[in-house]
C-alpha positions as CSV (number, residue, x, y, z in Angstrom):
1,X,-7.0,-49.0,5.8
2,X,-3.9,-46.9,5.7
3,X,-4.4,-43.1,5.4
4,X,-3.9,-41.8,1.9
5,X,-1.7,-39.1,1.2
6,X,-4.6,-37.8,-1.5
7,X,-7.3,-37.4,1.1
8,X,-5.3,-35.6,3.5
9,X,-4.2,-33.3,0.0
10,X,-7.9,-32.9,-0.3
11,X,-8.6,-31.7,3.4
12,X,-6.0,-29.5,3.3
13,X,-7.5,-27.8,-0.3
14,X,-11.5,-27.7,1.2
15,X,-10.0,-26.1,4.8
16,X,-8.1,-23.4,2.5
17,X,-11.6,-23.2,0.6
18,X,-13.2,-22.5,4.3
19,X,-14.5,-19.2,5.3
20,X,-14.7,-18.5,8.9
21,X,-16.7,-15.5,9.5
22,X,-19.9,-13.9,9.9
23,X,-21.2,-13.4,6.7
24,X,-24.9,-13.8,7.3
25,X,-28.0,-12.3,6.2
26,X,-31.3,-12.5,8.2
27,X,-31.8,-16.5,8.5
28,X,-35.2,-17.7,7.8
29,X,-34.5,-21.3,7.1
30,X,-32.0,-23.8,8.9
31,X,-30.9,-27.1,9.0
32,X,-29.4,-30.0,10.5
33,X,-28.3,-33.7,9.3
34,X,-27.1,-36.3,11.6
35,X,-26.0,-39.8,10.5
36,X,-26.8,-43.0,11.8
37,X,-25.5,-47.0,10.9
38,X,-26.9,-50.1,10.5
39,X,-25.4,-53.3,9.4
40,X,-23.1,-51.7,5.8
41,X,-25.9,-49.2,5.6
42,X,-25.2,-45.2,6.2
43,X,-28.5,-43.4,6.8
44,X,-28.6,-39.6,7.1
45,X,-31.3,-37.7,7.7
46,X,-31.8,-34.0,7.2
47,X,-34.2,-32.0,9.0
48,X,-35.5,-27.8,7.9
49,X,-36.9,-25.9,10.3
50,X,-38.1,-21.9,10.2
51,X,-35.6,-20.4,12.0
52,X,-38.5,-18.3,13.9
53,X,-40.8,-21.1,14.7
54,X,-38.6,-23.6,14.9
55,X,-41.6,-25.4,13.4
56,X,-40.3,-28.1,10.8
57,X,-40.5,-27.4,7.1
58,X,-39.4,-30.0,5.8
59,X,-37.1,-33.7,6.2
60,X,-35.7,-35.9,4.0
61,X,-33.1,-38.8,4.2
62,X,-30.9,-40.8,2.0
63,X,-29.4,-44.6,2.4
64,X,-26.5,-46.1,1.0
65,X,-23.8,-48.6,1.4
66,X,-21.1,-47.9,3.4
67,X,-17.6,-47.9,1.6
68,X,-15.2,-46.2,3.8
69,X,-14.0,-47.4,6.9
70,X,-14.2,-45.3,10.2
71,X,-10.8,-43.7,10.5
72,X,-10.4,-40.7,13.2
73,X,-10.0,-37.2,11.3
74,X,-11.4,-39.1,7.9
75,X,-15.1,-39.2,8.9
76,X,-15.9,-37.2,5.3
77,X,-14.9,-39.4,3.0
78,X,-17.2,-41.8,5.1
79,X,-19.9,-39.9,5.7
80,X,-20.5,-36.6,3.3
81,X,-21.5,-38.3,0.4
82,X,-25.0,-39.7,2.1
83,X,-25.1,-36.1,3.6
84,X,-24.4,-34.4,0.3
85,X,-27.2,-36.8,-1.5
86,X,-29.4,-35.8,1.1
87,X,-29.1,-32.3,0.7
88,X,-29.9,-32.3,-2.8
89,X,-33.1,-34.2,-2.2
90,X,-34.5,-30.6,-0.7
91,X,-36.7,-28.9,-2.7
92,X,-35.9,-25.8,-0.3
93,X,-32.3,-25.4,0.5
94,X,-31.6,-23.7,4.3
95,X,-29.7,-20.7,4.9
96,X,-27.0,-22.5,7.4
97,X,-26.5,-26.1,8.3
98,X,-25.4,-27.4,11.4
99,X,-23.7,-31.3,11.2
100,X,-23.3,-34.3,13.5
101,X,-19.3,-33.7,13.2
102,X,-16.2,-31.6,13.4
103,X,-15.9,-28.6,11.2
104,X,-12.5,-26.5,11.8
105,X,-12.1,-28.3,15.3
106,X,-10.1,-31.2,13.2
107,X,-6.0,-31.7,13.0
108,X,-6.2,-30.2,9.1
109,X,-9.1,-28.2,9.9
110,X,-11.0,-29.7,7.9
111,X,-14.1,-31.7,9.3
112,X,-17.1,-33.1,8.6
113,X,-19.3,-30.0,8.7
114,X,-16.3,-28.0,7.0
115,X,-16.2,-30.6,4.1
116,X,-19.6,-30.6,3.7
117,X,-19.8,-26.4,3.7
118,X,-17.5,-26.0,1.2
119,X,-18.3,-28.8,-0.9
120,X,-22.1,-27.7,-1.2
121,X,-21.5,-23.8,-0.5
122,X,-23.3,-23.6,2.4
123,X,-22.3,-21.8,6.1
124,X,-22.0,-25.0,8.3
125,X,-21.7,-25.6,12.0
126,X,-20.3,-28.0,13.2
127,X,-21.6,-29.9,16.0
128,X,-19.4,-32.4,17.7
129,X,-19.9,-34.6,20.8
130,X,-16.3,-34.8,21.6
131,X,-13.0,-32.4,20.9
132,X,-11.2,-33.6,18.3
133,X,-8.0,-31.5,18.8
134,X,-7.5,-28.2,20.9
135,X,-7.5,-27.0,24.2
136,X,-10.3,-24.8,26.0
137,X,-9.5,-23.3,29.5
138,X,-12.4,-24.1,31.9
139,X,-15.1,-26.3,31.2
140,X,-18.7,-24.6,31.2
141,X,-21.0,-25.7,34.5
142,X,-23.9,-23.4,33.5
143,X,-26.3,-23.1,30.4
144,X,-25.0,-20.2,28.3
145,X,-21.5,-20.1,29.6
146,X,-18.8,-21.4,26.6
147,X,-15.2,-21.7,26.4
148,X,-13.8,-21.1,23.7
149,X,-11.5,-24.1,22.0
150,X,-7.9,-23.0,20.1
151,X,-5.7,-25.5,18.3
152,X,-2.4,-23.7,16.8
153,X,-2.9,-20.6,17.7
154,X,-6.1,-20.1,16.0
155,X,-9.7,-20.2,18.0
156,X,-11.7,-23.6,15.9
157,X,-14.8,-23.5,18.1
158,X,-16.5,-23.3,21.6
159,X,-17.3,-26.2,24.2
160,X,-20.9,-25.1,25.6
């Protein structure tokens, strides 16, 4: 599939849509979706948990037909709508949301997790296995040391 000039139009209006700093109250409720396939099916599954505990709340899950192909930098228009219809499936809603995915660590800064923030209005994290674009200086050897990853001049995450 050859990459539209409208979707990269729309990532460019949700990272402008993005807000990138602290703007928390005390958080009593988080979450976390992740995304798994099988066959033409998309499953995500979303998981609460009481941010004190860390004793789950609550979990739901949606599946639905896949219908976008896997294309680097694209992986919302593949993957936020089971995410999004997940989400609304909560009877609680969390105060933060961390996602299998890129948020501003992405060529248009505009991820997964980002996507997903802006189009539910909710702080996101994104939580990637790899680096999508950017540069860090030193890779981390020890728990709780980070580097911090920057990408045109701007600072789009931390490798842990």
């Amino acid at each position: 599939m050859k990459v539209d000039e409208e979707m990269l139009k729309i990532q460019e209006c949700i990272a402008s849509k993005a807000v990138v700093e602290d703007k928390f109250d005390e958080l009593k409720v988080i979450g976390g979706v992740d995304q798994a396939f099988q066959d033409d099916k998309i499953i995500s599954g979303l998981v609460l948990l009481d941010y004190d505990s860390m004793e789950q709340i609550d979990n739901v899950y949606t599946i639905m037909d896949v219908d976008f192909p896997y294309i680097p930098g694209l992986l919302s228009f593949r993957e936020a709508p089971s995410i999004i219809e997940a989400f609304r499936k909560l009877d609680k809603k969390p105060e933060i949301l961390m996602v299998d995915g890129c948020g501003i660590n992405h060529p248009r800064f505009a991820g997964l997790a980002t996507h997903i923030g802006v189009e539910l209005d909710i702080p996101t994290i994104g939580v990637a296995k790899n680096i999508l674009c950017g540069e860090f200086r030193t890779k981390p050897e020890k728990v709780g040391e980070m580097s911090e990853i920057s990408y045109k001049g701007k600072i789009v995450g931390a490798i842990l």
